[in-house]
C-alpha positions, 0 to 999 in steps of 0.5 A: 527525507529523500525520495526515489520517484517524483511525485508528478509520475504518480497519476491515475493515468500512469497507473493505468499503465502499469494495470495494462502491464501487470493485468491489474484491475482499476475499477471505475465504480469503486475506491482504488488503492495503490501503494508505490514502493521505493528502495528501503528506507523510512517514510519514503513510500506513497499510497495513492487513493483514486476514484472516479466521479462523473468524467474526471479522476479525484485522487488522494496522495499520500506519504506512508510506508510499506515496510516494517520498521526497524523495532520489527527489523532487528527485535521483535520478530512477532513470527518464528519464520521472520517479520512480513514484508508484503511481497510487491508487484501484486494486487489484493483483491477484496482484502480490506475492510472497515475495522478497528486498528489494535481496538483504537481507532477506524483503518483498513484492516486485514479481511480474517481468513484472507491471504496475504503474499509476505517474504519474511526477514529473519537474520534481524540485521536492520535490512529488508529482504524481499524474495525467499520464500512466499508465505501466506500466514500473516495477519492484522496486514492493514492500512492504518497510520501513525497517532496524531502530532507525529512528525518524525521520519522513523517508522519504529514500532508502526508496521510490522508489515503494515502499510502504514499513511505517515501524516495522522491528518492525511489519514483521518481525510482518506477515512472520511472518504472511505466511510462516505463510500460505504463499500463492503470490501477494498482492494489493494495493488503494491507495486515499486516504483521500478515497475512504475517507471518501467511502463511509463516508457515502455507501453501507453495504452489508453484509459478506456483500454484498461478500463474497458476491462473490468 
């Protein structure tokens, strides 16, 4: 499997580079949830879990999507207007929570009520479409991931718009941690990694800048 970006540009400190650009918060008290989206493909996304203790940032990195598969792509459209493709370069204040995915298994699951930005893709031709119109009528938009033992780069029938961690192992770590935190409600930023490299070379503030923020 290819990727578009390299794995050593996903840190904390270039991420705080890109919340100086696009305003986005990074918290020093809480989890903070990044995904990084790379033209289309299969599991070619990355989701970055990072947290601070004491002076120093820990980070989980993982390997996921954040596209819907091709089942939802070409077949089973679950909504008249299309299937969701949460709409990137925007970050989702408190709109996750501790709940069971599908009733099998602890993720974290879409807030009820809460608005999610989705594009929606209709034309079922295989082939992601982000723009259009913005629609905020999605739900069940959770961070979960695969089942255990799945090693097969093919998204299929795991997202339908769900951001999804592509290793099962990966995942239980990153809900271990979620569940020793113990917060009421977890935030999210997308972004591409466009936008990550774009601040990377443009602007490079501080941490204590960005942080000094929030």
């Amino acid at each position: 499997m290819e990727t578009l970006i390299a794995q050593k540009i996903i840190t904390v400190d270039n991420l705080f580079k890109v919340a100086y650009d696009l305003n986005f918060k990074i918290w020093i008290n809480k989890l903070n949830i990044w995904g990084i989206r790379t033209p289309q493909g299969e599991f070619n996304d990355y989701f970055l879990y990072f947290w601070r203790v004491g002076n120093q940032w820990k980070k989980i990195l993982a390997k996921g999507t954040t596209e819907p598969g091709q089942s939802y792509l070409q077949k089973k459209m679950l909504n008249k207007n299309g299937t969701a493709i949460l709409v990137h370069n925007q970050q989702y204040l408190d709109c996750w929570e501790v709940r069971k995915h599908k009733q099998q298994y602890d993720a974290l699951c879409q807030i009820r009520g809460y608005q999610f930005k989705v594009w929606r893709d209709a034309n079922q031709n295989g082939v992601v479409d982000y723009g259009g119109d913005i629609y905020t009528d999605a739900t069940g938009i959770n961070n979960h991931s695969t089942r255990l033992g799945y090693l097969a780069n093919w998204i299929g029938d795991f997202s339908a718009g769900c951001q999804v961690v592509w290793f099962w192992a990966v995942f239980a770590e990153i809900m271990k941690l979620v569940k020793e935190r113990n917060e009421k409600t977890y935030s999210y930023a997308l972004i591409t990694d466009e936008a990550l490299k774009q601040s990377i070379n443009y602007k490079k503030p501080l941490e204590k800048e960005v942080k000094n923020q929030y």
